[in-house]
Every structure is written in C-alpha cells, then in structure tokens.
C-alpha positions as CSV (number, residue, x, y, z in Angstrom):
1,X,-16.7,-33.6,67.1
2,X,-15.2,-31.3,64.6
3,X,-14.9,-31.6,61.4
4,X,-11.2,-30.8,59.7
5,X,-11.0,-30.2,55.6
6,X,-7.8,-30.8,54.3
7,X,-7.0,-27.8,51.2
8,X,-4.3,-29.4,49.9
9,X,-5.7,-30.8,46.6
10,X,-7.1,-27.1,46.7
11,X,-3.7,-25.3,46.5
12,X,-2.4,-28.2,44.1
13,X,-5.5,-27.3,42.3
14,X,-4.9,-23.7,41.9
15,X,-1.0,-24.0,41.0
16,X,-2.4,-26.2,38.2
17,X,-4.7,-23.6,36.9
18,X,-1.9,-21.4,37.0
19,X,0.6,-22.7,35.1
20,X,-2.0,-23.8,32.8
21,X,-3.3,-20.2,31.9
22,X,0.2,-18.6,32.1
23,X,1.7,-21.4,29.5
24,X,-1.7,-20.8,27.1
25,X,-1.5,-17.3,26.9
26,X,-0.4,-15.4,24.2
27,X,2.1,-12.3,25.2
28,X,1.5,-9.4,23.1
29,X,3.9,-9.0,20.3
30,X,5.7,-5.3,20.6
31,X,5.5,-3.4,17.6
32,X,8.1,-1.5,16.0
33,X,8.7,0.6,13.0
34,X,10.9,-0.3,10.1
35,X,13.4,2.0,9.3
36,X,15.8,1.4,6.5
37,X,18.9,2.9,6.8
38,X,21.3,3.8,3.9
39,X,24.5,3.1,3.0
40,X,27.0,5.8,1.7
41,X,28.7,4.7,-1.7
42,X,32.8,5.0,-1.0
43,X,32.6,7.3,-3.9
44,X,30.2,9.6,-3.4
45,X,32.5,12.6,-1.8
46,X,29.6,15.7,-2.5
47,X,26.5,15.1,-0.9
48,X,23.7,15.2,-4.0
49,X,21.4,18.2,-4.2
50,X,18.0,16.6,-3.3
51,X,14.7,18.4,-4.6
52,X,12.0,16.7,-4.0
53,X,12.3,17.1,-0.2
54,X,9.9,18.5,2.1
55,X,11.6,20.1,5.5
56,X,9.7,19.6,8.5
57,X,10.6,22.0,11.4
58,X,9.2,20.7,15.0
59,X,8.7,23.2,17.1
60,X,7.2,23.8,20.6
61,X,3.3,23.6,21.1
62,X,3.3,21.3,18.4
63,X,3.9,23.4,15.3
64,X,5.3,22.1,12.4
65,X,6.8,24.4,10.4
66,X,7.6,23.3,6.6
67,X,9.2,24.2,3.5
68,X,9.6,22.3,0.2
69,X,12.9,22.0,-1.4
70,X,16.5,23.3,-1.0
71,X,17.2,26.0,1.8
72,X,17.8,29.2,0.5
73,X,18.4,31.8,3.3
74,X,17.0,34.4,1.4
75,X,14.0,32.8,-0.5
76,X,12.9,29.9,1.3
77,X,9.4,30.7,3.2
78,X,8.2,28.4,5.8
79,X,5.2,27.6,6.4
80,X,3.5,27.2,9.9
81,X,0.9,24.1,10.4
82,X,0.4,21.2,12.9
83,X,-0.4,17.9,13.2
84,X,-3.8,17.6,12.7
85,X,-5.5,15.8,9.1
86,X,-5.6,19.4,7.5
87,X,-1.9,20.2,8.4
88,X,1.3,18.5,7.7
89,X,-0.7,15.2,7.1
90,X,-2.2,16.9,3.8
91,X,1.0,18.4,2.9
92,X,2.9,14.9,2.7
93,X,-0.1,13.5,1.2
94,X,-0.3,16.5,-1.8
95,X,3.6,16.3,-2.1
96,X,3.7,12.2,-2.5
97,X,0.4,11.7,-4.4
98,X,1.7,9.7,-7.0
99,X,4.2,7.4,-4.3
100,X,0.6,7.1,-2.0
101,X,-1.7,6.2,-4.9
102,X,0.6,2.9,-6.3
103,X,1.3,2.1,-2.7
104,X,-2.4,2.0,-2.7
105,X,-3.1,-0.4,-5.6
106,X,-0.5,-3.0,-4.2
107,X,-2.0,-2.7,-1.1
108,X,-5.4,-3.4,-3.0
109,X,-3.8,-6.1,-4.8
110,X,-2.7,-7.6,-1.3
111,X,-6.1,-7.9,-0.2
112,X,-7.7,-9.5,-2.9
113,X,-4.4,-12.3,-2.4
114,X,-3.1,-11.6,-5.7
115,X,0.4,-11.0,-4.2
116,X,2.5,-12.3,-0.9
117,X,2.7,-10.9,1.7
118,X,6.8,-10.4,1.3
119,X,6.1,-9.8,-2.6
120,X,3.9,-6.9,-1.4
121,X,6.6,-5.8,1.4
122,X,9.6,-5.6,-1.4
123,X,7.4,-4.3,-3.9
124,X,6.5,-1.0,-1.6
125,X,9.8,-0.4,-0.7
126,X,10.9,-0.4,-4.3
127,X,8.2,2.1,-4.8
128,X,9.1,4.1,-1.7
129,X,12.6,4.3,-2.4
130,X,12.4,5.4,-6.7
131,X,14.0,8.9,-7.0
132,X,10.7,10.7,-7.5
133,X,9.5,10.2,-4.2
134,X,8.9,12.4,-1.5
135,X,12.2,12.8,1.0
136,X,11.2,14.0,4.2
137,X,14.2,15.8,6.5
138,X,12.4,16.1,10.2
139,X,14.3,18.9,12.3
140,X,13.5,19.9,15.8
141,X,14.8,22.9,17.8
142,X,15.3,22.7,21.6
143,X,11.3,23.2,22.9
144,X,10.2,20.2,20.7
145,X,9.0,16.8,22.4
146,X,9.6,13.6,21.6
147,X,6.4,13.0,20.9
148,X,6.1,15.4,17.9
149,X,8.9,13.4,16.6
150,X,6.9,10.2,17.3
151,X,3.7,11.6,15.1
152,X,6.3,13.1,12.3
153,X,6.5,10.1,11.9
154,X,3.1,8.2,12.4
155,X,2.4,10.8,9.3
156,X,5.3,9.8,7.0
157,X,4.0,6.3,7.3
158,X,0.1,7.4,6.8
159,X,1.6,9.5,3.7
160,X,3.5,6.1,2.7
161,X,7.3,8.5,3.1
162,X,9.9,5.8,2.4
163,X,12.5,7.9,2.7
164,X,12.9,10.3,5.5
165,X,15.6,11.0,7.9
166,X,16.2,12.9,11.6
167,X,19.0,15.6,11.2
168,X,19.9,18.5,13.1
169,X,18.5,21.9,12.8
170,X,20.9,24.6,10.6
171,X,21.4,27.9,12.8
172,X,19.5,29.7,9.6
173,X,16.3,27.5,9.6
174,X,16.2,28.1,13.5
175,X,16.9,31.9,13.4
176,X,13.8,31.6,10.3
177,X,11.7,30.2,13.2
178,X,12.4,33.0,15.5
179,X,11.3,35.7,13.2
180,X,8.3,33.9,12.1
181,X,5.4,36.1,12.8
C-alpha cells in the first residue's frame, strides 16, 4: 500500500511566509543630495563680481586643477591636485575654515539635542549661504568622468560648500590646462 502526502497546506504555507516577509520588510530609502537652486532677481542685469570663489577644473585621470578668485588670462595660476584628503579636500577645507568650523558647533549642538533637527537644517543653510562663504564653480573639459564630478561634490559637502554650481569651461581656462606643464 502506498502511502500519498498531500503538499497543499505546504504551498499555502510558503505563500504565507512570503507575503509575510515581503509586507515586513523595510525597502531601502534612496539617498539624494540637496541642491538649492537660486533664483535671479528681475533686476539684477550685470552678473556680480564674486571673490571668494574657488574654480575647480576636472580633468582627465582625475586631476583637479584650481584657482582662487576671478579669471585673469594673464595672472591667474592654476594649480594641479587631486582628489585625495591632501588635495582639493584640504583646499576647500583651508578656503572655508570659518563656514566649516560654525557648521561644526551646530552640528555639536545637534547632538547633544539642544536644537531640532529642522532648526539645525535651516540654521546651516543660513550659514552656508552668508556672503563670506566659499563659492565653488566645478568646470570640466571633455576627458573628465562623471564620476569626478560625483566626488567634486562628495568634497564640497565634507568641506560644508553651500554654495557651488556646474558651469561650462571658458576656452581660456581650457587652453590654461593645455599648457600646464
């Protein structure tokens, strides 16, 4: 006589576990950058001279190379570095000290629960955004990866950059590049 086992209740069983484990899971959340955009005053016709800006060039074979201030064809030097803690990292750190170091007491501030969470949030973009902080300009000329642009800015966040923006490379900085030696 043989004997027959019915796996019904066994499927039913196993769809159960399922849905269970698929409705009690948490789905990673994906996580994003804030970036503030500006908005143009109606009457603002010149653009404003901006001088407390560092220029990052990105390069091929992941160079940076950097120059602080207004471009001058004649005068302005750039200065070749990379990615690493020693190089453009240390730059934006040295040109933003005094941005980095109040950042740095709110965020102390936020830890001991002295301030919310969106106090803190506001707060550091007030800071971020005062006059006297650093303004970064990221460039890139045509061998540059997307990923360099990625950890320019990875490193205006470490350096606590409020303010920085993408724009497109002047034929001057990129003929500066060239004749870098």
């Amino acid at each position: 006589m043989s004997t027959h086992l019915d796996m019904t209740p066994m499927v039913d069983l196993a769809f159960l576990l399922l849905t269970f484990f698929m409705l009690t899971t948490t789905f990673s959340k994906p996580k994003t950058m804030e970036i503030n955009m500006p908005v143009k005053p109606e009457n603002e016709k010149d653009p404003q001279k901006i001088n407390n800006a560092v220029t990052a060039i990105l390069s091929d074979k992941h160079s940076v190379y950097w120059y602080y201030g207004e471009f001058n064809p004649e005068l302005t030097q750039l200065t070749k570095t990379d990615f690493s803690p020693e190089g453009i990292r240390k730059v934006l750190l040295d040109k933003n000290a005094s941005t980095k170091k109040r950042v740095g007491e709110l965020e102390d501030k936020l830890a001991k629960r002295e301030i919310a969470d969106s106090t803190f949030k506001r707060m550091k973009i007030d800071i971020q955004s005062e006059k006297q902080s650093l303004f970064v300009l990221i460039k890139t000329d045509d061998k540059a990866k997307y990923k360099d642009v990625i950890d320019m800015l990875d490193e205006c966040q470490i350096a606590s950059v409020g303010k920085y923006a993408v724009v497109d490379i002047m034929q001057k900085e990129y003929e500066l590049i060239q004749n870098y030696k």
